[in-house]
N, CA and C atoms of all chains as a GROMACS GRO file, in nm:
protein
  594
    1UNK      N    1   7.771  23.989  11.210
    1UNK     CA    2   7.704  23.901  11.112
    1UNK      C    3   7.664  23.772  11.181
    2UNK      N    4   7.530  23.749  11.181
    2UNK     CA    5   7.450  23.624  11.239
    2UNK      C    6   7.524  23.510  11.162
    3UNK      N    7   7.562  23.426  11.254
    3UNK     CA    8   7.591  23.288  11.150
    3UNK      C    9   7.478  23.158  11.121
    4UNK      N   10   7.455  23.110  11.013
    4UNK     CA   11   7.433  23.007  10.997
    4UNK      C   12   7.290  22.917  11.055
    5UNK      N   13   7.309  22.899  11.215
    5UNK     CA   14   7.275  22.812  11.301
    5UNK      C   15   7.204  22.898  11.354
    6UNK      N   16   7.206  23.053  11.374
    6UNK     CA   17   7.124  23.134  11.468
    6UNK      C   18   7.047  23.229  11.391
    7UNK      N   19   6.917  23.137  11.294
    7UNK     CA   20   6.845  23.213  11.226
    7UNK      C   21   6.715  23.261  11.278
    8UNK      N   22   6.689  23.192  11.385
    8UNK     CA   23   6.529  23.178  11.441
    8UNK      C   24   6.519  23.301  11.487
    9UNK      N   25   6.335  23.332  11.383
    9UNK     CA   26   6.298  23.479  11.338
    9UNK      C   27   6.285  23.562  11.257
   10UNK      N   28   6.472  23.540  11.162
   10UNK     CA   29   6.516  23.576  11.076
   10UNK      C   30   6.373  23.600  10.972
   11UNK      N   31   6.309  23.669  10.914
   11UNK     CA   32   6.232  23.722  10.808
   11UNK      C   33   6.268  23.594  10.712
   12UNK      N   34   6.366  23.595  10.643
   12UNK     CA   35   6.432  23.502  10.503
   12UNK      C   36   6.426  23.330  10.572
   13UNK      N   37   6.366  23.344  10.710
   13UNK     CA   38   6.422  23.177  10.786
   13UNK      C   39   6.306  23.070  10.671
   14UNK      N   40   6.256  23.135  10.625
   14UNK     CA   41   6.116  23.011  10.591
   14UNK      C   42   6.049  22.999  10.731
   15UNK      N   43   5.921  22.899  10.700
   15UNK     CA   44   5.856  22.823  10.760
   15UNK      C   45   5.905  22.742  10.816
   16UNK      N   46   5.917  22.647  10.918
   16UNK     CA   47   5.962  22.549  11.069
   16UNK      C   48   5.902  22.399  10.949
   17UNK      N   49   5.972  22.334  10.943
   17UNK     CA   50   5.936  22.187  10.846
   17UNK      C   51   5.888  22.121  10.990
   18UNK      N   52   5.797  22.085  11.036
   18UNK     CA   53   5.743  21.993  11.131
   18UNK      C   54   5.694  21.865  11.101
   19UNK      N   55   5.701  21.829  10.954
   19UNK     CA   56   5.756  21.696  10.915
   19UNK      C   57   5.774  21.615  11.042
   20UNK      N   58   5.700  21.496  11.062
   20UNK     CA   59   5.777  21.405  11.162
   20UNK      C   60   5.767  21.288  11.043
   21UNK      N   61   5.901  21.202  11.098
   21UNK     CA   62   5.961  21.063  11.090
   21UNK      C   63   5.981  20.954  11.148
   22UNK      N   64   5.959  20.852  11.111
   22UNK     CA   65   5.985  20.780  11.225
   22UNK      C   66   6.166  20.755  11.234
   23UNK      N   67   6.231  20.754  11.383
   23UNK     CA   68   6.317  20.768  11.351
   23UNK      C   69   6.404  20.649  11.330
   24UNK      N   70   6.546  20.676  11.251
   24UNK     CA   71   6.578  20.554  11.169
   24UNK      C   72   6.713  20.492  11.264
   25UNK      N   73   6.732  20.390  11.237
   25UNK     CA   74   6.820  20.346  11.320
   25UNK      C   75   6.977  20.363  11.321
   26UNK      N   76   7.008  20.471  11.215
   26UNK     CA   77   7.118  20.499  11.204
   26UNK      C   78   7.116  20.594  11.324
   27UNK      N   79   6.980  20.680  11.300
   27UNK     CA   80   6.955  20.783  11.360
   27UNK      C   81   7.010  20.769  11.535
   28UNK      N   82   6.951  20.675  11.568
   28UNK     CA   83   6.921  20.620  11.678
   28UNK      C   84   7.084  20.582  11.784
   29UNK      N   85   7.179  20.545  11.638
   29UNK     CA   86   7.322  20.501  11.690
   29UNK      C   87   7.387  20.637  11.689
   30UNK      N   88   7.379  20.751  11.570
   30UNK     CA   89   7.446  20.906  11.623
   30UNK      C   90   7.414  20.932  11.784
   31UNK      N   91   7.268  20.927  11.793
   31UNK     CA   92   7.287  20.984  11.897
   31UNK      C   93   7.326  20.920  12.042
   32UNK      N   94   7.310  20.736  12.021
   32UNK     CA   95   7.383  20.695  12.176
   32UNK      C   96   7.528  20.724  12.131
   33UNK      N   97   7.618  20.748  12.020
   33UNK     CA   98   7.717  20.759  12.002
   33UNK      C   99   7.773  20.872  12.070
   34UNK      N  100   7.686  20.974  12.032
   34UNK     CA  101   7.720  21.101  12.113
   34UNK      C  102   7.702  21.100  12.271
   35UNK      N  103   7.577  21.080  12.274
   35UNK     CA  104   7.548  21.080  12.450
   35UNK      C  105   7.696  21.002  12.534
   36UNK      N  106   7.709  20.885  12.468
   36UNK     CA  107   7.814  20.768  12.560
   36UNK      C  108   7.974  20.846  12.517
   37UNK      N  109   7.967  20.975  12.490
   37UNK     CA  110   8.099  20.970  12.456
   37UNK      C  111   8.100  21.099  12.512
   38UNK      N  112   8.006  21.162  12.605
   38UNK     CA  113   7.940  21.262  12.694
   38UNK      C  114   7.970  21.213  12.809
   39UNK      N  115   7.938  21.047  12.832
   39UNK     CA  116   7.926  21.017  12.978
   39UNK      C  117   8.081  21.007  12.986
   40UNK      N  118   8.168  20.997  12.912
   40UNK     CA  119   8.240  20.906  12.947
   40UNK      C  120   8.366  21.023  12.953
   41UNK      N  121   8.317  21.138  12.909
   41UNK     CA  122   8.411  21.231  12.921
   41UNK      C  123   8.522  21.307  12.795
   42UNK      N  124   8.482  21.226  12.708
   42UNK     CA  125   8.540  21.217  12.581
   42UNK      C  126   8.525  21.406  12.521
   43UNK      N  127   8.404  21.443  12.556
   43UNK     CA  128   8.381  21.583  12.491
   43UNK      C  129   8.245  21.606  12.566
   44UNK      N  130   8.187  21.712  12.591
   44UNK     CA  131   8.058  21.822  12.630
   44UNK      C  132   7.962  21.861  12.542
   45UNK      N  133   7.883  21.877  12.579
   45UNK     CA  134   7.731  21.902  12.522
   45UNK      C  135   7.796  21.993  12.414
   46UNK      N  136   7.833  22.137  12.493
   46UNK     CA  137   7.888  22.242  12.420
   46UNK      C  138   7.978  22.290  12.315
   47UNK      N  139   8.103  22.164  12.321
   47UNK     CA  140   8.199  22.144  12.273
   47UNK      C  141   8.119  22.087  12.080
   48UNK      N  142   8.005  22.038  12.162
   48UNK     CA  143   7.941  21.967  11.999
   48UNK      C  144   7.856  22.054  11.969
   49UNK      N  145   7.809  22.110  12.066
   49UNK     CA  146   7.723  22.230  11.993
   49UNK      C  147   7.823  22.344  11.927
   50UNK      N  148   7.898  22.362  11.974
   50UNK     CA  149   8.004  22.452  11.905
   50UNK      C  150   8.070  22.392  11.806
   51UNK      N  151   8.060  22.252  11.768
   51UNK     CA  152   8.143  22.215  11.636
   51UNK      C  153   8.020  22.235  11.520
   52UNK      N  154   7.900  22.184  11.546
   52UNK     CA  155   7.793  22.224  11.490
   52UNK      C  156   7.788  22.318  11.385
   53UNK      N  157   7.794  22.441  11.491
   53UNK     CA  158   7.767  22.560  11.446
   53UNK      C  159   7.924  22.578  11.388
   54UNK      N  160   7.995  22.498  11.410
   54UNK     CA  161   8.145  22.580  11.302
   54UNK      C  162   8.129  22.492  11.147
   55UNK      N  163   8.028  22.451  11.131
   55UNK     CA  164   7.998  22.374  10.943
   55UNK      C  165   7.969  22.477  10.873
   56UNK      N  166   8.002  22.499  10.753
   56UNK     CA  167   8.003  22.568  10.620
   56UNK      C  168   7.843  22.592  10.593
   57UNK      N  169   7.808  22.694  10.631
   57UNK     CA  170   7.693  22.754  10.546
   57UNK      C  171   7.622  22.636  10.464
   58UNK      N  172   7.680  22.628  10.347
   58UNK     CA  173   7.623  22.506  10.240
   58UNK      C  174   7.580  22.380  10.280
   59UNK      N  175   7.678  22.386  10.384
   59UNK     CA  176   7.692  22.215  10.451
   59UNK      C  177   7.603  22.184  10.558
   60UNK      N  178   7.596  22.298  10.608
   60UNK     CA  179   7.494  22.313  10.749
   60UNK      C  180   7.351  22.313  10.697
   61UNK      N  181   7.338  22.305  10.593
   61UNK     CA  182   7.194  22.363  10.533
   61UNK      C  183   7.147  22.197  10.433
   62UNK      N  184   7.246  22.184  10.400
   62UNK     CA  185   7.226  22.021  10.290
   62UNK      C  186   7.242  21.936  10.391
   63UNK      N  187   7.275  21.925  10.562
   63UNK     CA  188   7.290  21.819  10.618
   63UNK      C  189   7.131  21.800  10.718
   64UNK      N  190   7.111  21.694  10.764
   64UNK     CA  191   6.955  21.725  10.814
   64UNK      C  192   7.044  21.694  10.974
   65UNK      N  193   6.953  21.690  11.057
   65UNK     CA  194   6.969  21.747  11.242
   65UNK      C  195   7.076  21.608  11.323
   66UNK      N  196   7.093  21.496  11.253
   66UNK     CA  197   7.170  21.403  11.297
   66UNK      C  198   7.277  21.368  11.223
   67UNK      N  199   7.318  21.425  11.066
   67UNK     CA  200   7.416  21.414  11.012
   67UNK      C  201   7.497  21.528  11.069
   68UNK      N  202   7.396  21.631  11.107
   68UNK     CA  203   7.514  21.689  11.202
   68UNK      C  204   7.581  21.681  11.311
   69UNK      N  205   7.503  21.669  11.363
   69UNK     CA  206   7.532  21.568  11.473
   69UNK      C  207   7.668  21.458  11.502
   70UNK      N  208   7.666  21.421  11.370
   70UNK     CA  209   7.781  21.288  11.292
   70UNK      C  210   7.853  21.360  11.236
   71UNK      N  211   7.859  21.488  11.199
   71UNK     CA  212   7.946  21.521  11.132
   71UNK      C  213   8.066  21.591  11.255
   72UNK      N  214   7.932  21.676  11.363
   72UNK     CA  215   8.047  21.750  11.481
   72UNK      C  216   8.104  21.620  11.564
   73UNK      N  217   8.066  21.548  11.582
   73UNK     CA  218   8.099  21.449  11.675
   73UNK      C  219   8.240  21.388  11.584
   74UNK      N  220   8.304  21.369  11.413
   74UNK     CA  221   8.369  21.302  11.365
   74UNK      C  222   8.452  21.452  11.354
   75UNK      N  223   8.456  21.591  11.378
   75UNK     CA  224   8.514  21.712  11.436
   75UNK      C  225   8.543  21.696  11.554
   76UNK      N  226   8.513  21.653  11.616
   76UNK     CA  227   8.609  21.708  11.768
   76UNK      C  228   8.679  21.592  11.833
   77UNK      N  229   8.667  21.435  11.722
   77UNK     CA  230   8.762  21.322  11.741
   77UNK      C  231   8.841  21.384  11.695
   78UNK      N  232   8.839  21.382  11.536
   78UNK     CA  233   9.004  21.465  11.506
   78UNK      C  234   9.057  21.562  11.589
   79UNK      N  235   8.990  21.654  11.632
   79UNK     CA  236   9.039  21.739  11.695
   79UNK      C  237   9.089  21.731  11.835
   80UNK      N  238   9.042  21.609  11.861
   80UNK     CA  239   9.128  21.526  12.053
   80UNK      C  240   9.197  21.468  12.038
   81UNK      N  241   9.234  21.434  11.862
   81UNK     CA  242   9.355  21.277  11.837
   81UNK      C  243   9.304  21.187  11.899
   82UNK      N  244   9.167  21.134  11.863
   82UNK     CA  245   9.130  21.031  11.888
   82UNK      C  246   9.116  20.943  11.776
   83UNK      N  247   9.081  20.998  11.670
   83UNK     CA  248   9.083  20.935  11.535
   83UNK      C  249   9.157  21.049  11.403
   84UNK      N  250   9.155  20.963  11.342
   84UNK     CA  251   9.231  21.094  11.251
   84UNK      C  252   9.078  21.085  11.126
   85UNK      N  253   9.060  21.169  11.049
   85UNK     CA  254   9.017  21.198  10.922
   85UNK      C  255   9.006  21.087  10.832
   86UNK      N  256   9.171  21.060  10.786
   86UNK     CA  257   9.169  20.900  10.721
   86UNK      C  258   9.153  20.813  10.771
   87UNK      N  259   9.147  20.776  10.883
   87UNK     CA  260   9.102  20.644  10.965
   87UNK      C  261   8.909  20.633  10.974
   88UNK      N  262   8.874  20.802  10.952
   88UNK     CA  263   8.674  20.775  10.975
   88UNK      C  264   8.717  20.731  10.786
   89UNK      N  265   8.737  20.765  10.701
   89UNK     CA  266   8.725  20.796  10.582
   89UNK      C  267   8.734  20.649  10.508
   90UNK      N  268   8.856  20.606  10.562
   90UNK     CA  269   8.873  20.398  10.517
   90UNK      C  270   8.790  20.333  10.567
   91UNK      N  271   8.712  20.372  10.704
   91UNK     CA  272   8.615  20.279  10.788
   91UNK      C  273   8.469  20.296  10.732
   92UNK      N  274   8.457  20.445  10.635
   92UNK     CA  275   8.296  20.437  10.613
   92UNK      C  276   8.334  20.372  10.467
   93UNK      N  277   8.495  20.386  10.388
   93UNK     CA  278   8.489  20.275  10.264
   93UNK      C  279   8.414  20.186  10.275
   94UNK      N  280   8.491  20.074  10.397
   94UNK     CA  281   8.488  19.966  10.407
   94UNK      C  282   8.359  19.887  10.453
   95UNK      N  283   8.285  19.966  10.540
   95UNK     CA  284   8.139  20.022  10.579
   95UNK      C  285   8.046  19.994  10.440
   96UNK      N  286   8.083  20.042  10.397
   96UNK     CA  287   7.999  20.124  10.252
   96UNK      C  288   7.997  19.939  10.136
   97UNK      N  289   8.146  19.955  10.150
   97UNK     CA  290   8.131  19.806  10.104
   97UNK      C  291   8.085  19.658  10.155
   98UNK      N  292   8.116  19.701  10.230
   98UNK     CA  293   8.048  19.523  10.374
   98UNK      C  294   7.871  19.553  10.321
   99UNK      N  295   7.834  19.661  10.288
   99UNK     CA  296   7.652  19.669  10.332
   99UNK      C  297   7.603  19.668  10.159
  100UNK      N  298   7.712  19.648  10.059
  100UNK     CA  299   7.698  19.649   9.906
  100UNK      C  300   7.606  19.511   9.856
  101UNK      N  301   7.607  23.539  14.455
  101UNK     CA  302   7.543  23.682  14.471
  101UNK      C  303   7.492  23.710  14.332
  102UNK      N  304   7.388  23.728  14.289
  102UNK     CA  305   7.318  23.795  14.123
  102UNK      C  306   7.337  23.962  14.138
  103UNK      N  307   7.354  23.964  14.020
  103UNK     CA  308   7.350  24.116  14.042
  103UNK      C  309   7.210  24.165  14.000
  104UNK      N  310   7.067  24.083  13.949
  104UNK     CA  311   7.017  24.142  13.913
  104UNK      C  312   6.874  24.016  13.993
  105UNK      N  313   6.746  24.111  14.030
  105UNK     CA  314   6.638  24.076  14.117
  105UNK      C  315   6.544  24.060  14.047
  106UNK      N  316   6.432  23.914  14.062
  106UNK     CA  317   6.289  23.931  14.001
  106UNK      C  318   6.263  24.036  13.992
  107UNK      N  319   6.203  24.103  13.877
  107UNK     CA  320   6.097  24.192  13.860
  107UNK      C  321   6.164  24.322  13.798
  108UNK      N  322   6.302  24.307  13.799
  108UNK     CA  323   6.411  24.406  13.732
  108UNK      C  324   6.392  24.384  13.586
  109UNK      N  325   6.437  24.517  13.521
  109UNK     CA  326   6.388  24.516  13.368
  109UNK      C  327   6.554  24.509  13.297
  110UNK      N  328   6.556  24.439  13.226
  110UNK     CA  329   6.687  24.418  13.160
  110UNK      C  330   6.763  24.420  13.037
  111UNK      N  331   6.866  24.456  12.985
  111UNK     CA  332   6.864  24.469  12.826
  111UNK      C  333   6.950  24.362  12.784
  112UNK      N  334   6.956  24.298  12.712
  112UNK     CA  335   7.044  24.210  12.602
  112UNK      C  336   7.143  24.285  12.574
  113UNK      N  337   7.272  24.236  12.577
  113UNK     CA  338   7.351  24.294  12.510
  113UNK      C  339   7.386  24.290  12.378
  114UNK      N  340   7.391  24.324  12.253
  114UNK     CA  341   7.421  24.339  12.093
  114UNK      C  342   7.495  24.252  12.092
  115UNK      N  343   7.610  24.230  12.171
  115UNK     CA  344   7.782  24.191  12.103
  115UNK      C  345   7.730  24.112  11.990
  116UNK      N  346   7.803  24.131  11.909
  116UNK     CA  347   7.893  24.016  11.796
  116UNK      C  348   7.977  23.972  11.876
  117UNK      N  349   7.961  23.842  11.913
  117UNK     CA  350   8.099  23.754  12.038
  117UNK      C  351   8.095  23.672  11.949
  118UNK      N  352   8.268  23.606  11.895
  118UNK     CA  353   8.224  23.561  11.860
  118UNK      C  354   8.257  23.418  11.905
  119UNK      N  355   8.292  23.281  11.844
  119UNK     CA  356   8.215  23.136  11.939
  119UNK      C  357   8.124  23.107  11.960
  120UNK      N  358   8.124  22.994  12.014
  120UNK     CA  359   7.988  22.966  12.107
  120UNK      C  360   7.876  23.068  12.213
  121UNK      N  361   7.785  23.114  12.187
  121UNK     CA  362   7.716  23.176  12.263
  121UNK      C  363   7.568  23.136  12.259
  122UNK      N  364   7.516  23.131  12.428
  122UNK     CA  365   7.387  23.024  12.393
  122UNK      C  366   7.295  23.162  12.383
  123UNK      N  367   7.331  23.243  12.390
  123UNK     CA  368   7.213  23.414  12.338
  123UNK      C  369   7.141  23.428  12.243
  124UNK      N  370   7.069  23.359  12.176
  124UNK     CA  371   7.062  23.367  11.997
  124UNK      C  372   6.967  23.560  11.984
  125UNK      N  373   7.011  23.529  11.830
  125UNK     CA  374   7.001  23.715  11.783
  125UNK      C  375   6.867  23.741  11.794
  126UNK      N  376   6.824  23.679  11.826
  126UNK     CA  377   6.687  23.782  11.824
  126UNK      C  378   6.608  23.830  11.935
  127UNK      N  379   6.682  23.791  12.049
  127UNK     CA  380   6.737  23.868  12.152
  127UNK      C  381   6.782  23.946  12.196
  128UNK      N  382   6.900  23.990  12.144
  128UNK     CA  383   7.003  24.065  12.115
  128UNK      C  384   6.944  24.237  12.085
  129UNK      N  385   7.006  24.308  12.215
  129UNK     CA  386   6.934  24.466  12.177
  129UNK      C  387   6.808  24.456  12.252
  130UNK      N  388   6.725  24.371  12.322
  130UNK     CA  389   6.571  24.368  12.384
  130UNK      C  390   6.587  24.394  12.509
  131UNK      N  391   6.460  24.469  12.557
  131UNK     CA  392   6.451  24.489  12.700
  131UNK      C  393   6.327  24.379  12.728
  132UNK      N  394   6.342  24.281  12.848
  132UNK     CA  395   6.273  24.231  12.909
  132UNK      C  396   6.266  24.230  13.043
  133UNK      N  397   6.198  24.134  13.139
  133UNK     CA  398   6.178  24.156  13.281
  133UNK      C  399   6.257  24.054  13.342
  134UNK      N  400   6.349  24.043  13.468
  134UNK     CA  401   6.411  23.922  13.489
  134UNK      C  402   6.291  23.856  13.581
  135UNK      N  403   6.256  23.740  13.550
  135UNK     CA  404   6.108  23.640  13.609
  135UNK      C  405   6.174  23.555  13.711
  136UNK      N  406   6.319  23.534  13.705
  136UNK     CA  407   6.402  23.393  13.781
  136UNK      C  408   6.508  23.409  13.791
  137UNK      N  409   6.549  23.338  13.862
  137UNK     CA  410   6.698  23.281  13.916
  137UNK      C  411   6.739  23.130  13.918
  138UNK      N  412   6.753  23.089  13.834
  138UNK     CA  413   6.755  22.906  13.745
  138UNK      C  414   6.906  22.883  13.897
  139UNK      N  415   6.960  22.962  13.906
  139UNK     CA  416   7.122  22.891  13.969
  139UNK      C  417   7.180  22.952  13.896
  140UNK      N  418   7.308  22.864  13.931
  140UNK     CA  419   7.455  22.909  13.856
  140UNK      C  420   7.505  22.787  13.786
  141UNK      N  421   7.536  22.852  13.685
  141UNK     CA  422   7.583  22.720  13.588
  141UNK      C  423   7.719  22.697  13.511
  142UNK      N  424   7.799  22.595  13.471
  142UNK     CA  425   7.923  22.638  13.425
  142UNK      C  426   7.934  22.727  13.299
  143UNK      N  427   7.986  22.817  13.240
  143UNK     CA  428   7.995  22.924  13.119
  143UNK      C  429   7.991  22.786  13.026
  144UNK      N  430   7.950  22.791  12.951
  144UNK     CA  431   7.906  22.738  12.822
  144UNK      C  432   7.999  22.791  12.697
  145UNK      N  433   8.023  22.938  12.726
  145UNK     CA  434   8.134  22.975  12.627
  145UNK      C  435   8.272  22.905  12.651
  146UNK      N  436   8.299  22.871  12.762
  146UNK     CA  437   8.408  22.821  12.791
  146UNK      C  438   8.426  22.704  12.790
  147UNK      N  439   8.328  22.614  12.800
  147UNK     CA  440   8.285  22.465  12.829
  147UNK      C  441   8.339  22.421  12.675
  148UNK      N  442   8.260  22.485  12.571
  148UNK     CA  443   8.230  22.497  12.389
  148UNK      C  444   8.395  22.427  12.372
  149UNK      N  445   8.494  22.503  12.425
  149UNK     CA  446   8.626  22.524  12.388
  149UNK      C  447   8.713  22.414  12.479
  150UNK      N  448   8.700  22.323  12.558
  150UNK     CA  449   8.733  22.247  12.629
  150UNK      C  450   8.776  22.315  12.778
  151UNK      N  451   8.704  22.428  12.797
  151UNK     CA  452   8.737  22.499  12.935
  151UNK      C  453   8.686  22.387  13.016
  152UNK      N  454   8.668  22.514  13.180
  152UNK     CA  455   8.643  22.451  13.271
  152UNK      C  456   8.481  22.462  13.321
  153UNK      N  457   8.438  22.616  13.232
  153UNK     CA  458   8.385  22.662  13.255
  153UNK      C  459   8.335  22.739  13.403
  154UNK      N  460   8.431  22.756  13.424
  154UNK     CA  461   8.473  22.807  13.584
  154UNK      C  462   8.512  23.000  13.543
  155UNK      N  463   8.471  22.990  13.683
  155UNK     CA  464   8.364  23.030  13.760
  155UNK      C  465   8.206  22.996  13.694
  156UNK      N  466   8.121  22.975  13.770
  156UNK     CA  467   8.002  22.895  13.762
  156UNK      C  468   7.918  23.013  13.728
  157UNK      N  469   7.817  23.098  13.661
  157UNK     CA  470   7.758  23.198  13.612
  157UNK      C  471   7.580  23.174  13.659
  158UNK      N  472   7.567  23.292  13.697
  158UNK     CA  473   7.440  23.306  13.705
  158UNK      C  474   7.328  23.327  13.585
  159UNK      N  475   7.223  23.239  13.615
  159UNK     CA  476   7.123  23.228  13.485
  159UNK      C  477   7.022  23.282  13.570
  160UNK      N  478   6.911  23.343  13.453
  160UNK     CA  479   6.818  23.395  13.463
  160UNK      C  480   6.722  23.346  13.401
  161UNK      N  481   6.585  23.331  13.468
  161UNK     CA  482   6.479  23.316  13.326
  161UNK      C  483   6.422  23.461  13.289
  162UNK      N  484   6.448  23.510  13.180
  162UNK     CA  485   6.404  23.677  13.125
  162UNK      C  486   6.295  23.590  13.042
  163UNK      N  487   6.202  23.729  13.088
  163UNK     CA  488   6.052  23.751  12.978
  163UNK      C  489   6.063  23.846  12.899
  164UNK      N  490   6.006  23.822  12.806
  164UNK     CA  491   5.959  23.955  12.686
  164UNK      C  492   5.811  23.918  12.627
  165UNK      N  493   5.848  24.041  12.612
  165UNK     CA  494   5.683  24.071  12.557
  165UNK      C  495   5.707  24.065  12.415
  166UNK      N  496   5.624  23.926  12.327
  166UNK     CA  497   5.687  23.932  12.171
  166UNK      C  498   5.672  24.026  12.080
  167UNK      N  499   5.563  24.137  12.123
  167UNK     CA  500   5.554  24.218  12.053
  167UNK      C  501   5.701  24.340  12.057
  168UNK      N  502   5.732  24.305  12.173
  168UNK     CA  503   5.936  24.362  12.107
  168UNK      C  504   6.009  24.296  12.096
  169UNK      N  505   6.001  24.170  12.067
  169UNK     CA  506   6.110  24.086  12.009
  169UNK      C  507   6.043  24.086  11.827
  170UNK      N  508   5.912  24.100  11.796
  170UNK     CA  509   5.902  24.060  11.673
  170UNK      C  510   5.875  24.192  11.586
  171UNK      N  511   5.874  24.234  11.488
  171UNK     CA  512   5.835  24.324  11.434
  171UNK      C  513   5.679  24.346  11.390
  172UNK      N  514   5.593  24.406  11.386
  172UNK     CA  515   5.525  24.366  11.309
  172UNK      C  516   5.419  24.222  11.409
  173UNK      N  517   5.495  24.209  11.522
  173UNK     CA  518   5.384  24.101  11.582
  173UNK      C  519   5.279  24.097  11.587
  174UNK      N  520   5.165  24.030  11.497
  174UNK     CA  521   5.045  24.010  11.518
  174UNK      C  522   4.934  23.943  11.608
  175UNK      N  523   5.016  23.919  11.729
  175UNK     CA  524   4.941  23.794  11.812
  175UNK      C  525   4.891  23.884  11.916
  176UNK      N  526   4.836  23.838  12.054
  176UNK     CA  527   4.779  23.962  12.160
  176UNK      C  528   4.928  24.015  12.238
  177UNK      N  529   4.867  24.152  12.254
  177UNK     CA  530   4.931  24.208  12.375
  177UNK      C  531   5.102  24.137  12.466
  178UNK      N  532   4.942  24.051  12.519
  178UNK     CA  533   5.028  24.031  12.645
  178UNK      C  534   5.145  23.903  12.564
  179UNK      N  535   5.109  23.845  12.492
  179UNK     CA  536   5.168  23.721  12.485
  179UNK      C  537   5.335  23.743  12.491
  180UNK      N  538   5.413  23.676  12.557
  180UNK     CA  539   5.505  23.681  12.540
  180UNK      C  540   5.605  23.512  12.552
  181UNK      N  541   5.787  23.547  12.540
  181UNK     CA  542   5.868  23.468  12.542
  181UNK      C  543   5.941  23.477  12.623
  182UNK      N  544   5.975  23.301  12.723
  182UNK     CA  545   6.105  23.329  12.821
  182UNK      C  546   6.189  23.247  12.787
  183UNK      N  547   6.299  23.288  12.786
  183UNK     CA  548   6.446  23.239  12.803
  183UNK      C  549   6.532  23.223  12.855
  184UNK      N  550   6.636  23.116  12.847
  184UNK     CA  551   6.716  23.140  12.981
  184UNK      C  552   6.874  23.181  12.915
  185UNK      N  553   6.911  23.337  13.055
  185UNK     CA  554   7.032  23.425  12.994
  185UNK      C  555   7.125  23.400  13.086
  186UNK      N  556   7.238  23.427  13.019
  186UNK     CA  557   7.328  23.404  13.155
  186UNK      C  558   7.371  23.587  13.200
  187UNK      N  559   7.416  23.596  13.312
  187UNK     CA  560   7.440  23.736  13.419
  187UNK      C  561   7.526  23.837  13.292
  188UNK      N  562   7.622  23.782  13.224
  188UNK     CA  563   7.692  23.850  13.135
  188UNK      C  564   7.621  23.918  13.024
  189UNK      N  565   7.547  23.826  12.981
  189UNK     CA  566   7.486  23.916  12.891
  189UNK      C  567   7.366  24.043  12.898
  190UNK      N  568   7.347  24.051  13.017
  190UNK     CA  569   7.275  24.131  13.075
  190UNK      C  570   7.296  24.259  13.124
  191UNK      N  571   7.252  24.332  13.128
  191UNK     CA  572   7.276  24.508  13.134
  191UNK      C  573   7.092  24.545  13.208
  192UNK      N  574   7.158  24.666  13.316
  192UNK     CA  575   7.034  24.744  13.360
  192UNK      C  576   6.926  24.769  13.203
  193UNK      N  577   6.840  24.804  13.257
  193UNK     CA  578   6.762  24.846  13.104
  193UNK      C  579   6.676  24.989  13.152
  194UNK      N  580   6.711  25.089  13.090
  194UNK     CA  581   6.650  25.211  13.110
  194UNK      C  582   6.466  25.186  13.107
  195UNK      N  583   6.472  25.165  12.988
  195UNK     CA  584   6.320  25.188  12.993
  195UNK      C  585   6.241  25.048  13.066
  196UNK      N  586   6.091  25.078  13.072
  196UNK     CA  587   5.971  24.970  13.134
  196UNK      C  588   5.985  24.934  13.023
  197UNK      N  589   5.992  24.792  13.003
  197UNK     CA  590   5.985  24.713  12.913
  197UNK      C  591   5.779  24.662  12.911
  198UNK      N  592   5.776  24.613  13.008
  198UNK     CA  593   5.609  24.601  13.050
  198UNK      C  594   5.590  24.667  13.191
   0.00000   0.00000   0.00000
């Protein structure tokens, strides 16, 4: 059974959204977030491409190409004990409130 | 050492593996031509998982002809797609692919 992430072709895939955006500056911080945490040894290209592709069907599909991104990258901190779950979870509270 | 030479015809292997695998399915089951020899690179399946990805794997650039990768392909003939495979997933391929 094909998962998820490896539809390209697929008959049922739809049409390719080639939509461009300009991109946004959140956008812009996922990804030096990721890259600098590449250089530095923290985790591998692969390691995030493989957390990627381990998101829930539903989730993988409602998230667009840099929330995933944010989402595998806040997967494989927990998963190095670098941050825990509740520590991203109080910081985007508090986040959420500072920008209210 | 590759085990496999420009101009050799090659098959995809099916597996359901499962993990990380940079093969995507619609690949999977095709005979194409091997066009290259990219190097050797660390396994990617192993890398995914915090390996070492050691031993270092040989990549290929494989062609196909899209009219057997697609069903039903409506575009010309010749047109085709290359990709890059790694040595594992690769198998002799009985038939001329082109």
């Amino acid at each position: 059974m094909t998962r998820i992430h490896d539809l390209g072709g697929s008959p049922d895939a739809g049409p390719i959204d080639k939509d461009q955006h300009e991109v946004q500056d959140w956008e812009k911080l996922a990804d030096a977030v990721t890259v600098i945490l590449d250089k530095k040894g923290v985790k591998t290209t692969d390691e995030h491409r493989r957390a990627i592709e381990s998101l829930e069907g539903e989730q993988y599909k409602e998230l667009g190409y840099y929330e995933r991104w944010i989402a595998a990258t806040e997967l494989l901190l927990v998963e190095k004990d670098i941050l825990t779950r509740e520590e991203i979870d109080e910081k985007a509270v508090e986040l959420e409130e500072s920008w209210r | 050492m590759t085990r496999f030479e420009p101009g050799v015809h090659v098959r995809v292997r099916s597996d359901e593996k499962p993990g990380h695998v940079r093969t995507p399915d619609y690949v999977k089951g095709k005979t194409g031509r091997i066009e290259g020899i990219q190097g050797a690179f660390k396994n990617p399946e192993s890398l995914a998982y915090g390996g070492s990805g050691l031993p270092e794997l040989p990549l290929y650039k494989v062609g196909f002809r899209q009219m057997d990768l697609w069903e039903g392909y409506a575009g010309l003939a010749d047109d085709a797609l290359y990709i890059d495979l790694y040595e594992h997933w690769l198998e002799p391929a009985q038939k001329e692919a082109r």
